[in-house]
C-alpha positions in Angstrom: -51.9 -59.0 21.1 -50.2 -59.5 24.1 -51.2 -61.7 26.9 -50.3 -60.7 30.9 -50.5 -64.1 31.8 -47.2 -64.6 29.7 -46.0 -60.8 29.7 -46.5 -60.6 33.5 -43.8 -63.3 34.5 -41.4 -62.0 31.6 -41.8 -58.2 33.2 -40.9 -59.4 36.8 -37.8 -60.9 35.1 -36.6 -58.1 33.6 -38.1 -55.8 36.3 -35.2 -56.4 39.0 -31.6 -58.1 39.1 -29.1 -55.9 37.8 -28.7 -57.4 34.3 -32.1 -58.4 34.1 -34.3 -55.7 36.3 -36.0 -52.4 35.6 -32.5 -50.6 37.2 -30.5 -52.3 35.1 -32.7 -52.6 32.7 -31.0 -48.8 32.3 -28.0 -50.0 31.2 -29.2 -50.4 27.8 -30.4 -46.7 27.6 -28.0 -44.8 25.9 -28.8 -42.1 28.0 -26.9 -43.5 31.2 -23.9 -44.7 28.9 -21.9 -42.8 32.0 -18.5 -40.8 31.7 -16.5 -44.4 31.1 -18.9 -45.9 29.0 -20.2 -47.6 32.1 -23.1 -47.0 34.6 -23.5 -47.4 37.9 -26.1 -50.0 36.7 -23.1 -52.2 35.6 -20.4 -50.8 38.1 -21.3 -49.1 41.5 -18.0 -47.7 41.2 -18.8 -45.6 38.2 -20.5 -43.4 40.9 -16.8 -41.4 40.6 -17.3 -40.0 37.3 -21.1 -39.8 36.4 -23.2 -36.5 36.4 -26.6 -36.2 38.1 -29.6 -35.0 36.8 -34.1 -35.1 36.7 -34.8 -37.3 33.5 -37.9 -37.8 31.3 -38.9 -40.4 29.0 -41.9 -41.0 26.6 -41.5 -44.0 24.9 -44.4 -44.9 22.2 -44.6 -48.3 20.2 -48.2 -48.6 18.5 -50.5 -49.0 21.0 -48.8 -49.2 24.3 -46.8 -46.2 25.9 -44.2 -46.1 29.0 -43.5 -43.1 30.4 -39.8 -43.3 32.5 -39.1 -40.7 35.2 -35.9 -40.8 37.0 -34.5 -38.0 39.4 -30.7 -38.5 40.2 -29.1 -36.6 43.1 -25.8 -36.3 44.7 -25.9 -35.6 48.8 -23.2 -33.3 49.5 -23.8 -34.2 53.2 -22.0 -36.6 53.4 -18.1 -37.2 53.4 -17.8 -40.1 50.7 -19.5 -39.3 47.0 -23.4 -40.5 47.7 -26.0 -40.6 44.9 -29.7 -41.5 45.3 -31.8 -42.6 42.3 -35.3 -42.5 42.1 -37.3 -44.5 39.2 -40.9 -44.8 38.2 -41.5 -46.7 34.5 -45.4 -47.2 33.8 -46.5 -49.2 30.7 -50.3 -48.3 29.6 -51.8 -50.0 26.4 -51.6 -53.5 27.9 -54.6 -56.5 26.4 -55.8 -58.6 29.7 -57.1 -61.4 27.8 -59.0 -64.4 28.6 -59.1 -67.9 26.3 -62.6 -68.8 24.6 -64.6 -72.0 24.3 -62.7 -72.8 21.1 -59.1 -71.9 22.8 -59.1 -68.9 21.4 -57.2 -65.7 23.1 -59.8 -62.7 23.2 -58.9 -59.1 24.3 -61.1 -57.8 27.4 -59.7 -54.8 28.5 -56.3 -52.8 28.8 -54.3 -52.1 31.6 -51.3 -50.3 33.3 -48.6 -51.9 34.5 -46.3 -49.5 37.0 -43.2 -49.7 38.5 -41.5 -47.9 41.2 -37.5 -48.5 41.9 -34.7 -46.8 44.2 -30.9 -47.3 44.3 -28.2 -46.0 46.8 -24.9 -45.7 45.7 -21.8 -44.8 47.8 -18.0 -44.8 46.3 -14.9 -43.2 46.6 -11.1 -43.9 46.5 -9.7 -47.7 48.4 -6.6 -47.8 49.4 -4.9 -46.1 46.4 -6.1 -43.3 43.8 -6.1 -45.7 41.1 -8.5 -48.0 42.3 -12.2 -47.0 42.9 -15.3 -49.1 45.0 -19.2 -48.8 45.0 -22.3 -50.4 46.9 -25.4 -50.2 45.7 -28.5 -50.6 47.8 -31.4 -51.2 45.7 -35.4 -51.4 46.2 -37.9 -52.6 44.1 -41.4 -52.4 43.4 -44.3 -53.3 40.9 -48.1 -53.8 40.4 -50.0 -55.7 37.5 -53.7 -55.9 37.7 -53.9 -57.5 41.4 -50.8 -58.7 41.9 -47.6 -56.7 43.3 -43.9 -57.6 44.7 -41.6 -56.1 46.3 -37.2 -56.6 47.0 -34.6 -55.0 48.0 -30.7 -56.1 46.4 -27.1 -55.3 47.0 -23.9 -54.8 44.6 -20.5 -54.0 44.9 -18.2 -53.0 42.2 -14.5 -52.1 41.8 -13.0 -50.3 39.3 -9.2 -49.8 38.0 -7.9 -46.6 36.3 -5.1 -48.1 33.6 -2.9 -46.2 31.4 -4.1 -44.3 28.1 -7.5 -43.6 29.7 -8.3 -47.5 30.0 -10.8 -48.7 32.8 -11.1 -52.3 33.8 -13.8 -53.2 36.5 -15.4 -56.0 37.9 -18.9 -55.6 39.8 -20.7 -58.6 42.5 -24.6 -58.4 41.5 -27.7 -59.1 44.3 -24.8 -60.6 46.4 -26.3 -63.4 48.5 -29.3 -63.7 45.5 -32.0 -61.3 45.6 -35.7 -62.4 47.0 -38.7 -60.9 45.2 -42.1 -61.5 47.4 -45.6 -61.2 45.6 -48.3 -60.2 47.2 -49.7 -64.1 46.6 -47.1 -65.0 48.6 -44.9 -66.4 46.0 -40.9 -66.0 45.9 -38.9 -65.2 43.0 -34.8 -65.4 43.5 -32.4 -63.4 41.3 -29.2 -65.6 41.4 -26.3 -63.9 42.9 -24.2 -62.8 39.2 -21.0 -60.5 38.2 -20.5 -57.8 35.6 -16.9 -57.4 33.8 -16.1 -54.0 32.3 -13.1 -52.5 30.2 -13.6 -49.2 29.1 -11.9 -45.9 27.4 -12.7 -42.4 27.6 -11.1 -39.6 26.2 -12.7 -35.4 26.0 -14.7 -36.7 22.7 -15.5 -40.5 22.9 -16.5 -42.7 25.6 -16.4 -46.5 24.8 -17.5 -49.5 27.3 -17.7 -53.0 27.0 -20.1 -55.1 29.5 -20.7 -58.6 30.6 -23.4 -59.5 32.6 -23.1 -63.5 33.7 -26.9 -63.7 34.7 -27.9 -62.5 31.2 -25.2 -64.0 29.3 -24.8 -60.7 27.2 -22.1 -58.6 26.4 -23.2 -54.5 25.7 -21.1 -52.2 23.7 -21.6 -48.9 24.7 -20.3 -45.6 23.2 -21.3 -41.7 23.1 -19.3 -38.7 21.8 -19.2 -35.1 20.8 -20.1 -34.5 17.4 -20.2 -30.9 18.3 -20.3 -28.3 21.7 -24.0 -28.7 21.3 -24.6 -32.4 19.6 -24.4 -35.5 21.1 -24.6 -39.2 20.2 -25.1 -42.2 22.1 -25.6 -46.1 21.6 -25.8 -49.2 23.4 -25.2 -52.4 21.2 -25.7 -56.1 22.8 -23.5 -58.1 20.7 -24.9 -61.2 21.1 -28.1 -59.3 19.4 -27.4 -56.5 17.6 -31.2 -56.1 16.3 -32.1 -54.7 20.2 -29.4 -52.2 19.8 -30.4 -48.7 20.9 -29.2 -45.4 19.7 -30.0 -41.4 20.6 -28.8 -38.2 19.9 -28.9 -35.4 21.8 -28.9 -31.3 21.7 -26.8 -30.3 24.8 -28.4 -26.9 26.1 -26.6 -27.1 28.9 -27.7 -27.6 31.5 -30.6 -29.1 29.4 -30.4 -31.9 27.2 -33.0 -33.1 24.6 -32.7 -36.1 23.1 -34.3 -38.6 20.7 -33.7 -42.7 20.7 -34.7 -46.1 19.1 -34.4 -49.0 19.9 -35.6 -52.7 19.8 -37.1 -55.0 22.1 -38.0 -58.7 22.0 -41.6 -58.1 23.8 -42.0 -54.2 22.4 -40.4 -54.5 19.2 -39.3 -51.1 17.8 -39.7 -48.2 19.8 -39.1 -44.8 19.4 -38.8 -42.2 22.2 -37.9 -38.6 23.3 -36.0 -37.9 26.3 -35.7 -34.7 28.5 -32.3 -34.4 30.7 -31.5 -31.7 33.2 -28.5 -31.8 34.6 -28.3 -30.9 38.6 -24.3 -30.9 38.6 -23.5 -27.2 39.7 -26.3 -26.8 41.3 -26.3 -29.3 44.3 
């Protein structure tokens, strides 16, 4: 049985700071393991090499379910490489439960929790072709039975193209520490925090390894080409290797269809089924 009053604090956590929030919170998806093995939730800067697409997730563990929508889009508009990222995650299945005469936690009702986030991201080339920058501009916002919040953050990241198809980056998270504002009028900061990144791609295999300092964690993240039309994809925390998460998917390009597990601390084992189609080509 789970209890808002303590899942309600731990959701905000994980519901913003790159690292820790529901943007982030993508990095973990194998899904959005990103041409270098690195997202633009880890790295603005991978902006250069990732794809852009409408994507669909129904996640299901035992009695809750969360439904993930996310619509990607370049804007050709405009003369450096622009993406816009639109999220919306909303958890159904959840106890609100209140504590008896004999201290006793009792299930009243269920509820949904929803959550609605946006990220800009600009990048291109700085000063020489070897060396790539991105900002992200990021918005956030959530409701949970009568409370919401809302926040806005900003990153920059860097990233180096080495030798051998080697990437090293290094990204500057909520610079100047994020403020979240609830609708009580209470404040939450995310601390300003850094990602590192070393990464190698090649036609077959992409392989990335990130360090968040707000978390503490470091993510291996890999997917390659088993065939043209097969896929595979996972994202391993080695501090933690029980809330890895793996997928593979069947590439019909433009359309990919995927299945992935994974682990959580407050969802335990979940499985889920993604839809992906991919907008590069078209916009």
């Amino acid at each position: 049985m789970l209890n808002w009053r303590i899942v309600f604090p731990l959701y905000c956590f994980l519901a913003f700071s790159l690292g820790a929030n529901m943007l982030n919170d993508q990095s973990k998806n194998p899904s959005l393991v990103g041409t270098l093995g690195i997202s633009r939730y880890d790295n603005p800067a991978a902006l250069i090499w990732e794809s852009f697409s409408v994507d669909y997730t129904l996640l299901n563990n035992n009695d809750l379910t969360w439904q993930r929508s996310q619509l990607s889009l370049i804007l050709p508009i405009l003369p450096i490489r622009t993406a816009l990222s639109v999220h919306f995650d909303m958890l159904s299945g959840l106890n609100n439960t209140s504590i008896d005469s004999n201290g006793v936690f009792q299930s009243t009702s269920t509820f949904t929790h929803s959550k609605l986030g946006g990220m800009l991201t600009v990048g291109d080339n700085l000063l020489f072709p070897e060396l790539f920058y991105g900002i992200n501009a990021k918005f956030y916002q959530q409701k949970i039975l009568d409370e919401s919040c809302a926040g806005t953050g900003y990153d920059l990241g860097f990233i180096y193209k080495l030798p051998f198809g080697l990437y090293s980056g290094f990204a500057l998270n909520d610079i100047g520490n994020t403020k979240i504002t609830w609708s009580t009028g209470q404040e939450d900061i995310i601390p300003a925090n850094y990602d590192i990144n070393l990464a190698f791609s090649s036609n077959n295999l992409n392989f990335g390894l990130n360090y968040n300092s707000l978390t503490d964690k470091t993510i291996i993240k890999t997917d390659c080409k088993l065939y043209h039309f097969l896929e595979a994809s996972a994202a391993v925390p080695l501090n933690n290797i029980m809330e890895s998460a793996v997928s593979v998917y069947l590439n019909l390009s433009p359309l990919k269809i995927g299945l992935q597990a994974d682990y959580n601390e407050i969802r335990g084992l979940n499985s889920a089924v993604n839809i992906s189609f991919s907008l590069d080509g078209i916009l």
